[in-house]
C-alpha positions as CSV (number, residue, x, y, z in Angstrom):
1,X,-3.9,-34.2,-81.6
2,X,-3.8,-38.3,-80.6
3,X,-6.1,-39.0,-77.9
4,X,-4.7,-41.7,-74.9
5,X,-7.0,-43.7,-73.3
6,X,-7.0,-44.1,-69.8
7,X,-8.0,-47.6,-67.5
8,X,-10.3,-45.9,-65.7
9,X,-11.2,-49.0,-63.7
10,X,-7.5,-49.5,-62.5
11,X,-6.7,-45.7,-62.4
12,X,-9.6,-45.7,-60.1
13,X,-8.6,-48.8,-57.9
14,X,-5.0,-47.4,-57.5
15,X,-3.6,-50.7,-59.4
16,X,-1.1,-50.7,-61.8
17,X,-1.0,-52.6,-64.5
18,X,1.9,-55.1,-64.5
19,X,3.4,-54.4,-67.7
20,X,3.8,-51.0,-66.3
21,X,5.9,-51.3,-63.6
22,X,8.7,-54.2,-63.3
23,X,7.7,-54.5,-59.5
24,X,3.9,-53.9,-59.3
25,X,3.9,-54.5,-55.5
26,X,5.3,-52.4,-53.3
27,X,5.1,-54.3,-50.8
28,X,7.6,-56.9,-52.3
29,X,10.7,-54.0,-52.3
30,X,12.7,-55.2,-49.3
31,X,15.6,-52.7,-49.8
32,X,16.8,-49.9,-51.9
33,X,18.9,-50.8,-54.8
34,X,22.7,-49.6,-53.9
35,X,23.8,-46.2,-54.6
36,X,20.1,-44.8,-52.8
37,X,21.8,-42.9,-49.9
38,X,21.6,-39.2,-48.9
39,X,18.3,-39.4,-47.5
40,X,17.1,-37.7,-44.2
41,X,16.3,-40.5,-41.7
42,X,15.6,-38.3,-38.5
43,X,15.6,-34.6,-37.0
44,X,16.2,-33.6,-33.5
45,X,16.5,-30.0,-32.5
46,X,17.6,-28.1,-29.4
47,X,16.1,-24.6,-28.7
48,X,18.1,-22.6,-25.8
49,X,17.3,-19.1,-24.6
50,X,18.8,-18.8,-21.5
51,X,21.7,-17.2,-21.2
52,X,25.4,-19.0,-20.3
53,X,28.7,-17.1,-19.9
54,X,32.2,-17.9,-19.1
55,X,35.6,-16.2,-18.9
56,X,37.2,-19.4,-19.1
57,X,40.4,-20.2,-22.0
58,X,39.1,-23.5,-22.4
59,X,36.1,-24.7,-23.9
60,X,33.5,-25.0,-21.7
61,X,29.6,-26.7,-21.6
62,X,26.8,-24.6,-22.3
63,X,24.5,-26.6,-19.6
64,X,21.5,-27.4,-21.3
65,X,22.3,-26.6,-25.2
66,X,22.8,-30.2,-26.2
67,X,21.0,-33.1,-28.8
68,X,20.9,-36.4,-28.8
69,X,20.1,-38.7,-31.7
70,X,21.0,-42.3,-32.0
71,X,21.9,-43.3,-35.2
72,X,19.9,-46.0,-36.9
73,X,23.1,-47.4,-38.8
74,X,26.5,-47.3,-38.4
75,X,27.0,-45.7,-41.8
76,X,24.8,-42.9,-41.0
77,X,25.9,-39.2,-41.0
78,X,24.7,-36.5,-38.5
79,X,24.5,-33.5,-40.2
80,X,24.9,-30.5,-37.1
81,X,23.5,-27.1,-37.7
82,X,24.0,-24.7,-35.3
83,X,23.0,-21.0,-34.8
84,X,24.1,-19.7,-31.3
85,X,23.3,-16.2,-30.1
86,X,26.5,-15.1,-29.0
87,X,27.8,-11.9,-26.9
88,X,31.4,-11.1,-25.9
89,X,32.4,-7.9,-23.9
90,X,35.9,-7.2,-24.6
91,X,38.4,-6.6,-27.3
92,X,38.9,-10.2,-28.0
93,X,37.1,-13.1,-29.9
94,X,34.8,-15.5,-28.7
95,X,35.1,-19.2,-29.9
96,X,32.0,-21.9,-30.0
97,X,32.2,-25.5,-31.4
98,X,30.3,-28.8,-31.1
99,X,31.5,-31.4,-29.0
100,X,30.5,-35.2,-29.9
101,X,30.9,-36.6,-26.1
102,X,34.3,-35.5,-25.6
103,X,35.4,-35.2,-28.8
104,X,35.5,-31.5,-30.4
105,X,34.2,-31.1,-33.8
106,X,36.3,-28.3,-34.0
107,X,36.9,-24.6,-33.8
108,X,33.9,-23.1,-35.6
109,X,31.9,-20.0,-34.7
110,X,33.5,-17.1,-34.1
111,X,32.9,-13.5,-33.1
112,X,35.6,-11.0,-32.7
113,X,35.1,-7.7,-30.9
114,X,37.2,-4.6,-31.9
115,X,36.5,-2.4,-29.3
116,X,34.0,-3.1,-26.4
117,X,31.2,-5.2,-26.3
118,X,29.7,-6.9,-29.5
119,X,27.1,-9.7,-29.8
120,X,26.3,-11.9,-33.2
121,X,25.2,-14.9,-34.2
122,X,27.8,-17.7,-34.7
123,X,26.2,-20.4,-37.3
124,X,28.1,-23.4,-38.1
125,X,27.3,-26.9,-40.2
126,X,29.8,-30.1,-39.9
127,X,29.2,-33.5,-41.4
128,X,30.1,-36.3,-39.0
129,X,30.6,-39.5,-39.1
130,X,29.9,-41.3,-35.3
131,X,30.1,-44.5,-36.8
132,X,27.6,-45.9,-34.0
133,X,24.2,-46.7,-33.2
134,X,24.3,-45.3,-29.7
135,X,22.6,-42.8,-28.5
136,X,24.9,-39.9,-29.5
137,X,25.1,-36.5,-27.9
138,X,25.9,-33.1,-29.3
139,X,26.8,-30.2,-27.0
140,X,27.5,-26.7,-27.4
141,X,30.8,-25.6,-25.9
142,X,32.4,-21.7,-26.0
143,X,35.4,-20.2,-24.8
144,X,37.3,-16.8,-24.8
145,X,40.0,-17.4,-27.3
146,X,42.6,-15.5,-25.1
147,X,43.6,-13.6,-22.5
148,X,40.6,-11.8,-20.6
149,X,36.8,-11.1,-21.0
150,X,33.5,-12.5,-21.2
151,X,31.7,-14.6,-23.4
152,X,28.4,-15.7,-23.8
153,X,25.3,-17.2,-25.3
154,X,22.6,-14.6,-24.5
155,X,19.4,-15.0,-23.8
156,X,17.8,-14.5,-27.6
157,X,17.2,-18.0,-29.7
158,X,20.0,-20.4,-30.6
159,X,19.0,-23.6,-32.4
160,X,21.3,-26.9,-32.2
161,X,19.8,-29.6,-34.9
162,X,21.1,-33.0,-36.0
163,X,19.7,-34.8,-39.0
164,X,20.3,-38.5,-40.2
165,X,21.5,-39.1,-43.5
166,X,21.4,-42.5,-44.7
167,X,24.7,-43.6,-46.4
């Protein structure tokens, strides 16, 4: 078995050796060579327990089950993940999405009820692309897809979290 010898002087200093490394100084790396992306910049998170109803049709606020996160470059992603606690007490389905400011992510969690009342946890994840470096807000909106009952998100643990990804 070949024996390697080790600098213990430089393995002990930290340094390495120039011939090692093309760019011995970290500090001289000013950017990421192109194709580096994908990486989690930031993480903001929303806890809500309180419970929120409506027996509306139309997509409506959950006061209070929102994120913001302002994106440190216009390329950036904000990945949403979302787990809402949700509750529904007739035979019909209940609805929740992600709203953007105004701007619906779409029509993502949903819970259907086949008799009486039913609760569940709606989870949903969405890519977007804000294309800003505004503070950005992500909100939690339900609805009852039709006719009449009550929805809600119940008083147990839903979790609203964005991440950064760098382009």
């Amino acid at each position: 078995m070949a024996l390697s010898k080790i600098d213990a002087a430089n393995f002990l200093t930290g340094t390495i050796p120039q011939g090692n490394v093309a760019n011995a100084s970290l500090n001289a790396v000013t950017s990421l060579p192109a194709g580096v992306g994908g990486k989690v910049l930031q993480v903001v998170q929303d806890v809500f327990s309180t419970e929120s109803g409506t027996t509306s049709t139309s997509y409506v606020a959950v006061s209070g089950f929102a994120a913001t996160i302002t994106p440190s470059s216009t390329s950036s992603k904000i990945l949403v993940l979302c787990s809402a606690s949700g509750y529904i007490n007739t035979s019909n389905a209940y609805l929740g999405t992600i709203y953007r400011g105004t701007t619906s992510l779409g029509d993502f969690g949903r819970l259907y009820s086949q008799g009486s009342a039913l609760g569940g946890i709606l989870t949903f994840n969405y890519l977007d692309s804000p294309s800003t470096t505004s503070a950005t807000t992500y909100t939690y909106y339900h609805k009852v897809a039709s006719g009449t009952g009550y929805v809600s998100v119940n008083n147990y643990t839903s979790v609203l979290t964005l991440m950064e990804i760098s382009a």
